[in-house]
PDB file of N, H, CA, C and O in Angstrom:
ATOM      1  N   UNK A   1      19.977  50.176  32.848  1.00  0.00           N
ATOM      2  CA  UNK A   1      20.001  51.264  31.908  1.00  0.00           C
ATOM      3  C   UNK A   1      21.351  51.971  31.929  1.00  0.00           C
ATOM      4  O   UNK A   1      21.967  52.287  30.912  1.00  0.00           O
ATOM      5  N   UNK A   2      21.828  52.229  33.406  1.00  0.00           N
ATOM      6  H   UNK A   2      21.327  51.972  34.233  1.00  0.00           H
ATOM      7  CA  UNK A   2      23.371  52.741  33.249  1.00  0.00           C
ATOM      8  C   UNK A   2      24.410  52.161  32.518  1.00  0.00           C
ATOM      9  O   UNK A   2      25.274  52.646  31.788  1.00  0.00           O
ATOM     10  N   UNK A   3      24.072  50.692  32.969  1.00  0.00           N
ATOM     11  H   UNK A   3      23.370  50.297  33.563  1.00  0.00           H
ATOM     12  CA  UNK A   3      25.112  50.014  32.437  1.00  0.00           C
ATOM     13  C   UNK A   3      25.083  49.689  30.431  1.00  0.00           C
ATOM     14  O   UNK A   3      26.116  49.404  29.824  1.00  0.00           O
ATOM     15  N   UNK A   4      23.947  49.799  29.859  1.00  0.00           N
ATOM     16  H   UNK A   4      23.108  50.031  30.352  1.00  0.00           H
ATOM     17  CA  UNK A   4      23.879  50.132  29.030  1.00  0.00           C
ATOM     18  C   UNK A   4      24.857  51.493  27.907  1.00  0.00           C
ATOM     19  O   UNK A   4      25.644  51.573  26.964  1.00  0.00           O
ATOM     20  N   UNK A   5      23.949  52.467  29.039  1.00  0.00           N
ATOM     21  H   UNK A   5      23.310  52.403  29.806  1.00  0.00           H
ATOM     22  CA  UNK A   5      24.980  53.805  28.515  1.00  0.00           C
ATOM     23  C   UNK A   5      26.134  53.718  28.498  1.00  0.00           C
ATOM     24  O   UNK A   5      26.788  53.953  27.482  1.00  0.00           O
ATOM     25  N   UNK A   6      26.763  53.279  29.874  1.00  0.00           N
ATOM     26  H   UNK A   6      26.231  53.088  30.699  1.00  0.00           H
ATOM     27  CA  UNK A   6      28.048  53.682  30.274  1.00  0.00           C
ATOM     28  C   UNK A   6      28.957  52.557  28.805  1.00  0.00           C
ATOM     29  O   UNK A   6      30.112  52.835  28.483  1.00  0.00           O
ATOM     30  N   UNK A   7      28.281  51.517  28.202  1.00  0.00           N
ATOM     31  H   UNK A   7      27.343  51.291  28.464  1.00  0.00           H
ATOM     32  CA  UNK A   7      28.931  50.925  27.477  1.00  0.00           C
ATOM     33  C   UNK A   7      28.911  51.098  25.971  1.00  0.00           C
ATOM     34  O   UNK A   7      29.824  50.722  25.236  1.00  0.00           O
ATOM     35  N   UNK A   8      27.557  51.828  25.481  1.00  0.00           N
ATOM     36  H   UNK A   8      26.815  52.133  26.079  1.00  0.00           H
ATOM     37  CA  UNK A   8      27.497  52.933  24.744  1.00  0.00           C
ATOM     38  C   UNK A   8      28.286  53.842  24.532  1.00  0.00           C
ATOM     39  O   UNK A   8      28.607  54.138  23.381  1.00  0.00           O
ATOM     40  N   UNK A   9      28.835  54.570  25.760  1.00  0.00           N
ATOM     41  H   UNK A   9      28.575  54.331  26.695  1.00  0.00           H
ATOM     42  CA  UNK A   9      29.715  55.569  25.555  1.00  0.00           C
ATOM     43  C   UNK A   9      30.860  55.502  25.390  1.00  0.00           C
ATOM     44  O   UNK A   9      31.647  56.356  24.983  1.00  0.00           O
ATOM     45  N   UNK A  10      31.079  54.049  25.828  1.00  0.00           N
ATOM     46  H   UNK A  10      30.440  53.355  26.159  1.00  0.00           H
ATOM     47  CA  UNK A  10      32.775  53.753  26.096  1.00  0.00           C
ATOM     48  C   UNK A  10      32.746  53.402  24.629  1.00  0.00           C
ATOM     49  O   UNK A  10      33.874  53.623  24.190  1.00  0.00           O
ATOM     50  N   UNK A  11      31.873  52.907  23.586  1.00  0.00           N
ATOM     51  H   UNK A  11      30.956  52.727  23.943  1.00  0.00           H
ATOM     52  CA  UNK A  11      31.901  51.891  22.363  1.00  0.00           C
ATOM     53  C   UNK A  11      32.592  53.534  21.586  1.00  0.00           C
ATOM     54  O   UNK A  11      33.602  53.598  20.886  1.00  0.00           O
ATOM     55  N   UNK A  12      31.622  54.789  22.012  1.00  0.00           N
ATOM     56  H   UNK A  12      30.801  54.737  22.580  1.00  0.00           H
ATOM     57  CA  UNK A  12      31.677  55.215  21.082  1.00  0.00           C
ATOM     58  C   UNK A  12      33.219  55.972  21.489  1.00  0.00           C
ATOM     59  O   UNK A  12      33.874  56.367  20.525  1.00  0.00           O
ATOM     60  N   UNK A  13      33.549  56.088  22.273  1.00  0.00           N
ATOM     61  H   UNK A  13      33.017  55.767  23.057  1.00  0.00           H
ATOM     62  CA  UNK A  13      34.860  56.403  22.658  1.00  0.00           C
ATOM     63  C   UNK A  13      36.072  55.684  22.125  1.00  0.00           C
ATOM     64  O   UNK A  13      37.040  56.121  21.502  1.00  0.00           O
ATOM     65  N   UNK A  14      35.745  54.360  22.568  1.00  0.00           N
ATOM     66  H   UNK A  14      34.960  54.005  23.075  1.00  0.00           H
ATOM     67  CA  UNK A  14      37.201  53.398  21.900  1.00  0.00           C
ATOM     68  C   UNK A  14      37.422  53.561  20.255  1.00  0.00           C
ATOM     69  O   UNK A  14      38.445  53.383  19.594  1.00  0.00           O
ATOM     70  N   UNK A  15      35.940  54.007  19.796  1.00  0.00           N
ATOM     71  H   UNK A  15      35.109  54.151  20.334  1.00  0.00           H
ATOM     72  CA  UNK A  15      36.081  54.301  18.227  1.00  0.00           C
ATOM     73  C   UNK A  15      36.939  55.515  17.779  1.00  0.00           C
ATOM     74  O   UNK A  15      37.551  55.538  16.711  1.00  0.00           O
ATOM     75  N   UNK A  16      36.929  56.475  18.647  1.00  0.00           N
ATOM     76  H   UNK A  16      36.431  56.456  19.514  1.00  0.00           H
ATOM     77  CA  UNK A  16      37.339  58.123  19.100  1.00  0.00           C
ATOM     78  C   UNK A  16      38.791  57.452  18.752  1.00  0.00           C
ATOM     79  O   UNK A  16      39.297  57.540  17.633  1.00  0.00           O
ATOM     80  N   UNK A  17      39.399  56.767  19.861  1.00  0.00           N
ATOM     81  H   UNK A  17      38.988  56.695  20.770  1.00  0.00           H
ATOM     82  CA  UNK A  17      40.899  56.471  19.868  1.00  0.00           C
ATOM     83  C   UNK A  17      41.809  55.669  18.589  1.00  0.00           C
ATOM     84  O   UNK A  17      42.974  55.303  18.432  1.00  0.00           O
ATOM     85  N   UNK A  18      40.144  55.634  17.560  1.00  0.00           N
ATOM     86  H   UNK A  18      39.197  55.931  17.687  1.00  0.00           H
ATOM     87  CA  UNK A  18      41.215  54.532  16.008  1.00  0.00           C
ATOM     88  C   UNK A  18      41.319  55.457  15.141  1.00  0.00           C
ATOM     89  O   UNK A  18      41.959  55.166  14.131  1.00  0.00           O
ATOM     90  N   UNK A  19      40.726  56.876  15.246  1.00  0.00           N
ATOM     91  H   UNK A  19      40.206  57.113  16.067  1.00  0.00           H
ATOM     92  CA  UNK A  19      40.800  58.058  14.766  1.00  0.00           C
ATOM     93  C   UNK A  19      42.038  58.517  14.358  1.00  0.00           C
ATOM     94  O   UNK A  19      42.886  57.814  14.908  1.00  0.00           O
ATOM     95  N   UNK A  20      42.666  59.547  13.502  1.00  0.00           N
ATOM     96  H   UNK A  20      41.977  60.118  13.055  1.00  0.00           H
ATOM     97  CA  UNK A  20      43.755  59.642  13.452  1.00  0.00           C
ATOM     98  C   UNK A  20      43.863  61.106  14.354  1.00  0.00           C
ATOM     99  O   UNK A  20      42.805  61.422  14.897  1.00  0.00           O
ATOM    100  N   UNK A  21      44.640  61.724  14.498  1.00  0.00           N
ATOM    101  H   UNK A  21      45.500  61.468  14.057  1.00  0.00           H
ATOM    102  CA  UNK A  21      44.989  62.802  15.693  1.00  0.00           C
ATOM    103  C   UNK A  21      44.596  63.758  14.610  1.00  0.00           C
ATOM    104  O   UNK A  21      44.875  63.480  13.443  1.00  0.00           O
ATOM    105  N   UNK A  22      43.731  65.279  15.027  1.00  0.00           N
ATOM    106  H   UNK A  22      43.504  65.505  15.974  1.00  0.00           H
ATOM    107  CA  UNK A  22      43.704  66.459  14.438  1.00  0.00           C
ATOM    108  C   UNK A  22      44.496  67.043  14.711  1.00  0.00           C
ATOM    109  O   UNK A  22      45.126  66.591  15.667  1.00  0.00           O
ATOM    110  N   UNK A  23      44.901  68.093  14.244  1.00  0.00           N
ATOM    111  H   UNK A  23      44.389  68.460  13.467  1.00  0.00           H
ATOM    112  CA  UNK A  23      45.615  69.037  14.740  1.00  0.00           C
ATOM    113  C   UNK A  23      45.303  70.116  15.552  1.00  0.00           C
ATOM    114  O   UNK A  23      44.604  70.959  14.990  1.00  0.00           O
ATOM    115  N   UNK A  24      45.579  70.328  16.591  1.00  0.00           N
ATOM    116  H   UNK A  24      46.147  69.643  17.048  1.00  0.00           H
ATOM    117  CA  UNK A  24      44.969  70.879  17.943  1.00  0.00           C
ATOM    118  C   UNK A  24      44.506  70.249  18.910  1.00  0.00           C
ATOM    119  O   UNK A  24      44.415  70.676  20.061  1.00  0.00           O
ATOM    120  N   UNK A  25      44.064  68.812  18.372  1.00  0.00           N
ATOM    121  H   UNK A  25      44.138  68.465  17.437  1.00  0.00           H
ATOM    122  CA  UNK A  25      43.354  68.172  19.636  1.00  0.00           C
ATOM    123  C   UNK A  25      44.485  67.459  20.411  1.00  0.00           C
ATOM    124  O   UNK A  25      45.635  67.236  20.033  1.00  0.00           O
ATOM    125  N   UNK A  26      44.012  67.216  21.345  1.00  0.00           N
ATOM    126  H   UNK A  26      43.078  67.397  21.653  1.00  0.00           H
ATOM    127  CA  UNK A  26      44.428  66.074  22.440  1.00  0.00           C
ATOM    128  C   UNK A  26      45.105  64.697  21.914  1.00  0.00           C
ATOM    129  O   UNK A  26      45.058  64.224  20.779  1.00  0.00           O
ATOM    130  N   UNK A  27      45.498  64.390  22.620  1.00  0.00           N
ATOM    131  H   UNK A  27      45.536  64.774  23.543  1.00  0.00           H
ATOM    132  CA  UNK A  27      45.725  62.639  22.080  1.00  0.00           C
ATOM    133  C   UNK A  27      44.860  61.629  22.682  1.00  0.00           C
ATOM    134  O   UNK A  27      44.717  61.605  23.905  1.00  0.00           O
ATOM    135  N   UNK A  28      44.247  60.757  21.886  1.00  0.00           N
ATOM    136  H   UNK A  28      44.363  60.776  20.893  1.00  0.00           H
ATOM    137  CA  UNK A  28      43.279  60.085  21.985  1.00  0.00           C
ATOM    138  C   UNK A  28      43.014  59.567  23.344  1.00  0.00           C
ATOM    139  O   UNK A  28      41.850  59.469  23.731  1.00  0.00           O
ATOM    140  N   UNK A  29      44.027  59.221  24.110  1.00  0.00           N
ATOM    141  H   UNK A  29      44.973  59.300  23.796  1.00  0.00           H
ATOM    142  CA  UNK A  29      43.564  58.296  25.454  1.00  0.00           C
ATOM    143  C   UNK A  29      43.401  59.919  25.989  1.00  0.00           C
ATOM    144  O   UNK A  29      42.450  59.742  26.751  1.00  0.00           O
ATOM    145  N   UNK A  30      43.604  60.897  26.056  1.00  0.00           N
ATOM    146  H   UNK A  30      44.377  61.041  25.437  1.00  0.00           H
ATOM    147  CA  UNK A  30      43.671  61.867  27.066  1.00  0.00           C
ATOM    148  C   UNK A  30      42.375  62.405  26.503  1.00  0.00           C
ATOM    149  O   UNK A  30      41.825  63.141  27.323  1.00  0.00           O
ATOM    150  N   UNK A  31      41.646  62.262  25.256  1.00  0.00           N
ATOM    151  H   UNK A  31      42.093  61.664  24.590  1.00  0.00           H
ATOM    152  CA  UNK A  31      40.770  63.275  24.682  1.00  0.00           C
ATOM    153  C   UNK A  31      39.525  61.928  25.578  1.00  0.00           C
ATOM    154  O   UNK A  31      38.819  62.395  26.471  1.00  0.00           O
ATOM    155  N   UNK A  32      39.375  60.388  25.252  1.00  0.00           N
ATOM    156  H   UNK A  32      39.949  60.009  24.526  1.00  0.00           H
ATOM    157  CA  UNK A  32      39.030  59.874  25.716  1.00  0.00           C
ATOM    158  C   UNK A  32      38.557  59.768  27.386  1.00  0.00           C
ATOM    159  O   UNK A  32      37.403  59.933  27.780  1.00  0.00           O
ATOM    160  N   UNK A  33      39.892  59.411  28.360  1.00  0.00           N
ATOM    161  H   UNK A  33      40.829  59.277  28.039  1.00  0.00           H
ATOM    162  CA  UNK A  33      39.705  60.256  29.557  1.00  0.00           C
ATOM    163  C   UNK A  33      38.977  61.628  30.115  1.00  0.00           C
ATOM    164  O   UNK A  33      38.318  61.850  31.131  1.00  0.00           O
ATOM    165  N   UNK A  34      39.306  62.291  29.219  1.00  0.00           N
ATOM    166  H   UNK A  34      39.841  62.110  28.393  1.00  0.00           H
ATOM    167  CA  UNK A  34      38.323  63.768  30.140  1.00  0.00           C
ATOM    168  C   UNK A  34      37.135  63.340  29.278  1.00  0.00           C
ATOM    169  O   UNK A  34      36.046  63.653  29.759  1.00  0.00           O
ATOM    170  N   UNK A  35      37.104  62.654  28.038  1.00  0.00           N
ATOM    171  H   UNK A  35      37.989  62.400  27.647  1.00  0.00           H
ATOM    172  CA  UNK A  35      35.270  62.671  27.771  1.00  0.00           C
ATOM    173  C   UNK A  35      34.580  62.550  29.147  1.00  0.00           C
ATOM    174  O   UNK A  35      33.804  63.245  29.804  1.00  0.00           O
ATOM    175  N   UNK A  36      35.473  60.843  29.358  1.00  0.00           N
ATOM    176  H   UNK A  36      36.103  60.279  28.824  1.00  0.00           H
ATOM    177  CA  UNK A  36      34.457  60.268  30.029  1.00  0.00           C
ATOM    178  C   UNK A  36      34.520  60.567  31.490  1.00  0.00           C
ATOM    179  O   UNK A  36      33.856  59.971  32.338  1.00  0.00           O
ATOM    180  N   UNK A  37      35.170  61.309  31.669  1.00  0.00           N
ATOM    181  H   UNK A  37      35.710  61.793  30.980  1.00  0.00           H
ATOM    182  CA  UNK A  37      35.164  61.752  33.197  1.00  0.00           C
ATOM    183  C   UNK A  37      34.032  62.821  32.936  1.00  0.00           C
ATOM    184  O   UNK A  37      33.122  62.730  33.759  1.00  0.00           O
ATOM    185  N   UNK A  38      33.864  63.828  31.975  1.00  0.00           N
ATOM    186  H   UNK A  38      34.603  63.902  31.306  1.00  0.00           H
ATOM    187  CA  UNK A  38      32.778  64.453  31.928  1.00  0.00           C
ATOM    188  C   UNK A  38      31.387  64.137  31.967  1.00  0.00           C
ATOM    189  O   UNK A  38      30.408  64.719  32.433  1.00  0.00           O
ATOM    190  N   UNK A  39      31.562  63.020  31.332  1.00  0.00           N
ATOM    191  H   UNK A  39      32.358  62.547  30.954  1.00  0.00           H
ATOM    192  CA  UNK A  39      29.847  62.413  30.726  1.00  0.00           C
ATOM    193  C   UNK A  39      29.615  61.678  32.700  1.00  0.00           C
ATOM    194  O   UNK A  39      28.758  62.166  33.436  1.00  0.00           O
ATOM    195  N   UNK A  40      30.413  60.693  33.099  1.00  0.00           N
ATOM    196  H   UNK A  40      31.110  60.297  32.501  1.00  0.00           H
ATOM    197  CA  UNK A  40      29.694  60.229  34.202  1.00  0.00           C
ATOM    198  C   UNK A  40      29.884  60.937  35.295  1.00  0.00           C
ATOM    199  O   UNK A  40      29.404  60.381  36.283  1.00  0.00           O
ATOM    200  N   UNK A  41      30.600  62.346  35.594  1.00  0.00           N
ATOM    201  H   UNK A  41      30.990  62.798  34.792  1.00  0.00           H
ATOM    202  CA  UNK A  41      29.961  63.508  36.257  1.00  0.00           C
ATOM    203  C   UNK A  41      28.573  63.742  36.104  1.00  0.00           C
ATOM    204  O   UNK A  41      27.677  63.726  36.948  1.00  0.00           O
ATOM    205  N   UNK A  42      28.539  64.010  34.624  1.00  0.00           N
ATOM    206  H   UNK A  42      29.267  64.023  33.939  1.00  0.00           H
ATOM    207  CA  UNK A  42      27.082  64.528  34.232  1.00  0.00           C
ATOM    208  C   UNK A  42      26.001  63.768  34.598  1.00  0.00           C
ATOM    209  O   UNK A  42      24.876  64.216  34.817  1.00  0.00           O
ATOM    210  N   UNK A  43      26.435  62.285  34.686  1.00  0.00           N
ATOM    211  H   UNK A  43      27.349  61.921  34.508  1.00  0.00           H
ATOM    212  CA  UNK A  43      25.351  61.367  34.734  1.00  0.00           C
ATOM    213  C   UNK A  43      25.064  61.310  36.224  1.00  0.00           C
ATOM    214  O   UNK A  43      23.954  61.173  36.739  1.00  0.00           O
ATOM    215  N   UNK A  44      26.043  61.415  36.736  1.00  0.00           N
ATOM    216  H   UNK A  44      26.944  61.526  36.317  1.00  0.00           H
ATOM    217  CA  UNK A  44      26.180  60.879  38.548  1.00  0.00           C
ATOM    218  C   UNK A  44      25.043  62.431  39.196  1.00  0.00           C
ATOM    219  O   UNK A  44      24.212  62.207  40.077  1.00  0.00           O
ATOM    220  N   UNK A  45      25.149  63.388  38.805  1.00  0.00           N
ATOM    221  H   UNK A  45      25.824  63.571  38.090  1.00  0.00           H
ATOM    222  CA  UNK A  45      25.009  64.526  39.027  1.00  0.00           C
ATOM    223  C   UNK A  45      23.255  64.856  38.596  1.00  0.00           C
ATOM    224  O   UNK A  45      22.630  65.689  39.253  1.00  0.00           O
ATOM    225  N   UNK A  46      22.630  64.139  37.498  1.00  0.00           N
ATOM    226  H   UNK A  46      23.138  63.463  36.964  1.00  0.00           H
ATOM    227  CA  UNK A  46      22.293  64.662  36.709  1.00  0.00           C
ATOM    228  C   UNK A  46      21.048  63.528  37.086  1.00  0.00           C
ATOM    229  O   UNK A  46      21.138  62.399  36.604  1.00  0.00           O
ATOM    230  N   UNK A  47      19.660  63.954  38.142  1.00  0.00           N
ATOM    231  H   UNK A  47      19.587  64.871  38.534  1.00  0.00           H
ATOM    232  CA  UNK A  47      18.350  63.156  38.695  1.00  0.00           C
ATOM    233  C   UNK A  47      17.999  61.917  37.411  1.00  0.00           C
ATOM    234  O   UNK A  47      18.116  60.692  37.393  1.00  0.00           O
ATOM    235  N   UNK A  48      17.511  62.951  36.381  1.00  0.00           N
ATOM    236  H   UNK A  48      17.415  63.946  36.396  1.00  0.00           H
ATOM    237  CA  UNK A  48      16.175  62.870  35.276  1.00  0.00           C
ATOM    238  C   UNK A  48      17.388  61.655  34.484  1.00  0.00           C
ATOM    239  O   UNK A  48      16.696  60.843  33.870  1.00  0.00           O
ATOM    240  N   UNK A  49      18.689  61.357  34.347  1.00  0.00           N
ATOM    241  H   UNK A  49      19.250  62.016  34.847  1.00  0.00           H
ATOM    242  CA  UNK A  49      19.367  60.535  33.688  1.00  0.00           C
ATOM    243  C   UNK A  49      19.701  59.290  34.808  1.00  0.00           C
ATOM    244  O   UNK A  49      20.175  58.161  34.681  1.00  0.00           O
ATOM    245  N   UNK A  50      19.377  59.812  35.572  1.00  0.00           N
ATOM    246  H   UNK A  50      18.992  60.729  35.675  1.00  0.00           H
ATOM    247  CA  UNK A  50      19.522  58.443  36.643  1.00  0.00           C
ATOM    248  C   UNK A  50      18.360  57.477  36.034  1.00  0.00           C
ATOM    249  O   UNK A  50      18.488  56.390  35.471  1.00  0.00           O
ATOM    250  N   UNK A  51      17.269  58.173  36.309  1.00  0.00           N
ATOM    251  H   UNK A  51      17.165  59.056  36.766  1.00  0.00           H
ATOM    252  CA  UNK A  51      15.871  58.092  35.842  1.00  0.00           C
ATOM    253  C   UNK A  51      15.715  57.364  34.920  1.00  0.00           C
ATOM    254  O   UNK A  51      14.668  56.717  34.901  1.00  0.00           O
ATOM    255  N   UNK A  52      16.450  57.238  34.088  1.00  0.00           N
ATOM    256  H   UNK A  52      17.301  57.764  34.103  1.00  0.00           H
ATOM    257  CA  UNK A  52      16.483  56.721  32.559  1.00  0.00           C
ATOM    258  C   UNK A  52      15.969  57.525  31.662  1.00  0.00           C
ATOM    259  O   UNK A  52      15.580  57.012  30.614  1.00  0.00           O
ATOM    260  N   UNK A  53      15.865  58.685  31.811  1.00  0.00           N
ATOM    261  H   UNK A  53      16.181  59.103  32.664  1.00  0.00           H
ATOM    262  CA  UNK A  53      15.335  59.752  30.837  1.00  0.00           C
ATOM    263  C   UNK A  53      16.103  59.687  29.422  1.00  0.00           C
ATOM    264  O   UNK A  53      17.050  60.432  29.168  1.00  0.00           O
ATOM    265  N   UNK A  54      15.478  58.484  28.303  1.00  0.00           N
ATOM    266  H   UNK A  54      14.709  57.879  28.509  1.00  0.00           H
ATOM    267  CA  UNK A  54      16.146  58.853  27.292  1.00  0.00           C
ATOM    268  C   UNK A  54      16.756  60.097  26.662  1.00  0.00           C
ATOM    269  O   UNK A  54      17.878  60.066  26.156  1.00  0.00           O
ATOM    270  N   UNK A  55      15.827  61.445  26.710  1.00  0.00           N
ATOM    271  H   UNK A  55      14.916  61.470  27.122  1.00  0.00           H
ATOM    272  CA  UNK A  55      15.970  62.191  25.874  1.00  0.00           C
ATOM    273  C   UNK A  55      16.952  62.896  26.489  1.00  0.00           C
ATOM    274  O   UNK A  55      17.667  63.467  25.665  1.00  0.00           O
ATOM    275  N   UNK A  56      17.215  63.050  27.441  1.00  0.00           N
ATOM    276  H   UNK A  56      16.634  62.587  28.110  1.00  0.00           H
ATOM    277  CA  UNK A  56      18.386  63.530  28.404  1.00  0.00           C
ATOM    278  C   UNK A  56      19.809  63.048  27.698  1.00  0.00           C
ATOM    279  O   UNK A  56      20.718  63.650  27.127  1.00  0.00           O
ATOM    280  N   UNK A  57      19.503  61.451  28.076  1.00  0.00           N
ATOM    281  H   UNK A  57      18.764  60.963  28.540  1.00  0.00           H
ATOM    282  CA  UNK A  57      21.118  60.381  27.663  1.00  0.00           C
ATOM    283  C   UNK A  57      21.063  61.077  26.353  1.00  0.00           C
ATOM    284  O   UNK A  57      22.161  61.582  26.118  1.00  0.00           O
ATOM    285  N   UNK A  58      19.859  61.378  25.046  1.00  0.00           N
ATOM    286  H   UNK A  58      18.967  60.968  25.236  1.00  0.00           H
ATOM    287  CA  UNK A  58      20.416  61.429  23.868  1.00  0.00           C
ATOM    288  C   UNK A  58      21.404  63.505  23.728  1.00  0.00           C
ATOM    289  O   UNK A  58      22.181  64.036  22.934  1.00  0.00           O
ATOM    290  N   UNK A  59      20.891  63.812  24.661  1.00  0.00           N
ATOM    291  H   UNK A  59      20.260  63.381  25.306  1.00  0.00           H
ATOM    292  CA  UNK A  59      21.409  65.040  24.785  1.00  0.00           C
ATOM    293  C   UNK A  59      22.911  64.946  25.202  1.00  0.00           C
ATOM    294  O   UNK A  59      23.813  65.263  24.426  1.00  0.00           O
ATOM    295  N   UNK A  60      23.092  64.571  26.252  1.00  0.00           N
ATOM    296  H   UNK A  60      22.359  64.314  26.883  1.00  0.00           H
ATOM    297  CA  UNK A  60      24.408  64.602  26.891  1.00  0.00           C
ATOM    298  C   UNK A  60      25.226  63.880  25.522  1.00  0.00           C
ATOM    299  O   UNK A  60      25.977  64.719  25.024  1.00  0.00           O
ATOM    300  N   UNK A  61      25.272  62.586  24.812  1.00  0.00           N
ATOM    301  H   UNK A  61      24.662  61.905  25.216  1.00  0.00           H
ATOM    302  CA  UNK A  61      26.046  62.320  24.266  1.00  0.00           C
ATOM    303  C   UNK A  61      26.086  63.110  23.054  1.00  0.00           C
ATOM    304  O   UNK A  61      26.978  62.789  22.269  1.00  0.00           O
ATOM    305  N   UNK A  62      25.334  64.065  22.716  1.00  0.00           N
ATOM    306  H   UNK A  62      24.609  64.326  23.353  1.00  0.00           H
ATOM    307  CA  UNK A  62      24.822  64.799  21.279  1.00  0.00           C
ATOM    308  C   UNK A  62      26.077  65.937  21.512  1.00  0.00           C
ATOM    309  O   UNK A  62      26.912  66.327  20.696  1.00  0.00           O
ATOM    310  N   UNK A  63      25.894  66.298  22.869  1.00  0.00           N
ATOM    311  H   UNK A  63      25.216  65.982  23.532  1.00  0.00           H
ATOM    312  CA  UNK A  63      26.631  67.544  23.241  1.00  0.00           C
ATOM    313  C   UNK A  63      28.294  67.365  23.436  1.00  0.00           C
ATOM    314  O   UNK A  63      29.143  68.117  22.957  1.00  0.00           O
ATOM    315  N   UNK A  64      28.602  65.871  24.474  1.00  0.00           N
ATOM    316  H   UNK A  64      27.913  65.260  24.863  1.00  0.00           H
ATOM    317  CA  UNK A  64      29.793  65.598  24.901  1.00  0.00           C
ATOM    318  C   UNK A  64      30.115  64.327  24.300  1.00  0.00           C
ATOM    319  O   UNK A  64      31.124  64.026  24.938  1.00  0.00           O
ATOM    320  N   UNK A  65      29.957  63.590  23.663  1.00  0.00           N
ATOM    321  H   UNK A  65      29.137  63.834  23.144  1.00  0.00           H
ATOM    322  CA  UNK A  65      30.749  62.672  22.771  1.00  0.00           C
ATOM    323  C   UNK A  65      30.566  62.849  21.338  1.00  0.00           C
ATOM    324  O   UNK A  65      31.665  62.812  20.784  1.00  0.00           O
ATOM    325  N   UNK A  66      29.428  63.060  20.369  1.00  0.00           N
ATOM    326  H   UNK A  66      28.536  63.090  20.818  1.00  0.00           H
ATOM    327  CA  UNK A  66      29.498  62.738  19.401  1.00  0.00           C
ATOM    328  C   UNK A  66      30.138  64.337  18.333  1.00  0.00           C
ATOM    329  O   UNK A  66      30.353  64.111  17.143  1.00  0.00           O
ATOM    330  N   UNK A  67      30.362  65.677  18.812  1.00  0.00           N
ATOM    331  H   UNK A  67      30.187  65.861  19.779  1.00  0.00           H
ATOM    332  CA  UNK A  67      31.186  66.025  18.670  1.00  0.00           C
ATOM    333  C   UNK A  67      33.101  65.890  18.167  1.00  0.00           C
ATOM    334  O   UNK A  67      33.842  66.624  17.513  1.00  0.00           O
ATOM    335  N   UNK A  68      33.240  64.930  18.686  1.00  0.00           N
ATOM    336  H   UNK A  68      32.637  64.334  19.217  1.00  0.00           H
ATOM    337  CA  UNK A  68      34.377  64.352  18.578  1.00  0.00           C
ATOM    338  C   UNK A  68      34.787  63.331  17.329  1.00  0.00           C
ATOM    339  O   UNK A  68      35.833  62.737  17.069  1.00  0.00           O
ATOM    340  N   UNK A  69      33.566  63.393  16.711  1.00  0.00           N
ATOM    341  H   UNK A  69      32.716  63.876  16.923  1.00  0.00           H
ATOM    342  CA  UNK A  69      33.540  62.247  15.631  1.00  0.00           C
ATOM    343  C   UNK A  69      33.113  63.263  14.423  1.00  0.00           C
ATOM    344  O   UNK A  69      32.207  64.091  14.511  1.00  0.00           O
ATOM    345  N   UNK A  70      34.103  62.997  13.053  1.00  0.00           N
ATOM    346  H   UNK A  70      34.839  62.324  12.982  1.00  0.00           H
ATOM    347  CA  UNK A  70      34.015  63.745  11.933  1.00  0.00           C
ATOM    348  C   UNK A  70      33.397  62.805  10.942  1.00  0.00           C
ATOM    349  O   UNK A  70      34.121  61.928  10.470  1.00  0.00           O
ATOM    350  N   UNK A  71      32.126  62.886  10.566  1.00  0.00           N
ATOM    351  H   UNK A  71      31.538  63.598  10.949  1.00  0.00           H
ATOM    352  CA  UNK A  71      31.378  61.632  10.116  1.00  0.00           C
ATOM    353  C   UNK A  71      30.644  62.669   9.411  1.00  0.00           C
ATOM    354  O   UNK A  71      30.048  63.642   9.874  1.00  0.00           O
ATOM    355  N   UNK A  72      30.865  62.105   7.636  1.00  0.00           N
ATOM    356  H   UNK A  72      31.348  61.315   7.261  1.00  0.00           H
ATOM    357  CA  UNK A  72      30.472  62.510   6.696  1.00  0.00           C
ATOM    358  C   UNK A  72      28.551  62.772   6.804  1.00  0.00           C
ATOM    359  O   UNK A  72      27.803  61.987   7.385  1.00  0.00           O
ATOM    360  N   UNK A  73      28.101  64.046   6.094  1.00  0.00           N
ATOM    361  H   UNK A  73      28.709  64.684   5.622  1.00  0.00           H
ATOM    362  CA  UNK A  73      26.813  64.114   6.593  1.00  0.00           C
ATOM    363  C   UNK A  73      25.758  63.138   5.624  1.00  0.00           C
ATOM    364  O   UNK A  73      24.561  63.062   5.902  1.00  0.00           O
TER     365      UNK A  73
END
């Protein structure tokens, strides 16, 4: 199941970096880097996602990756 996520997150990350740069943000490998140093803190840290607690994984990435993506509603 980790290994799942963790490749989930990276998918949705490497997509992060074909992005073009906003203005104010970071540059992509660095906005990339602290994502994911955040998210597998969170995960390493975090019982109920060890667990495989879907609704957890869909939280954490709701909160700390998919933010980052400007995707028409």
């Amino acid at each position: 199941m980790m290994k799942k996520f963790a490749s989930f997150c990276l998918g949705l990350l490497l997509a992060m970096a074909s992005m073009q740069t906003r203005a104010g943000m970071p540059e992509p490998d660095a906005l990339i880097k602290d994502t994911v140093r955040d998210v597998l803190q969170i995960v390493k840290e975090d019982k109920d996602i060890k667990a495989g607690n879907q609704q957890k994984i869909i939280d954490l990435v709701d909160a700390k990756v998919l933010p980052h993506f400007n995707l028409p509603a």
